[in-house]
N, C-alpha and C positions, 0 to 999 in steps of 0.2 A: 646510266646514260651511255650513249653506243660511242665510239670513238665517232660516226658523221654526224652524230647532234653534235658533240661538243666541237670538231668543226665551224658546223653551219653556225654556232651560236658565238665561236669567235667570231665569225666572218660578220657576224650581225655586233658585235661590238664595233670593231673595226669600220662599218660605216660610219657608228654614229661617234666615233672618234674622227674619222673625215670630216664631216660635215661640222661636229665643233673646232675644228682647224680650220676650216675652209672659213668659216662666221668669224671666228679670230683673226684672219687674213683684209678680210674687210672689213671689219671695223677699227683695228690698230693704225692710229698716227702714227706712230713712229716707225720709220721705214724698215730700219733694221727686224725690228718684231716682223712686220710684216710678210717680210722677208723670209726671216726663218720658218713661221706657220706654212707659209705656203712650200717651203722646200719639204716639209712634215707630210702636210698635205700631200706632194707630190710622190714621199716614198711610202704612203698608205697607199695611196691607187696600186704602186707595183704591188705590193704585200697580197692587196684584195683581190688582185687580177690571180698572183700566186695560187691561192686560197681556191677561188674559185675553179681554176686549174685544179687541184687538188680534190674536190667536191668530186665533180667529174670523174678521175682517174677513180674515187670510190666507190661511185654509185656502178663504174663499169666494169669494176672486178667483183664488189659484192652489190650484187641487185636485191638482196634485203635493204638496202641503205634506200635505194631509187625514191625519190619522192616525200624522204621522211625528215 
């Protein structure tokens, strides 16, 4: 596996660790939980913007990555 799959294959963890924090956000009574999920939630968006960032800087230095 190439160092951009195992990337893009974080990057694709990484949503679906968002999106189960985001669902945890909404559905927790308790404020505190709440709370914390979504500040979780909120330092995966930087991570994944990071990430993505990163994708990019690969695909433009090695264009064997481009698209895969």
């Amino acid at each position: 596996m190439t160092v951009a799959s195992q990337v893009k294959q974080s990057l694709a963890s990484l949503k679906s660790i968002h999106a189960g924090l985001q669902e945890l956000a909404l559905v927790s009574r308790d404020e505190e939980a709440q709370r914390t999920f979504h500040e979780a939630m909120m330092m995966t968006e930087e991570i994944i913007a990071d990430i993505k960032n990163r994708i990019g800087k690969l695909e433009r230095e090695e264009p064997q990555y481009h698209g895969k």
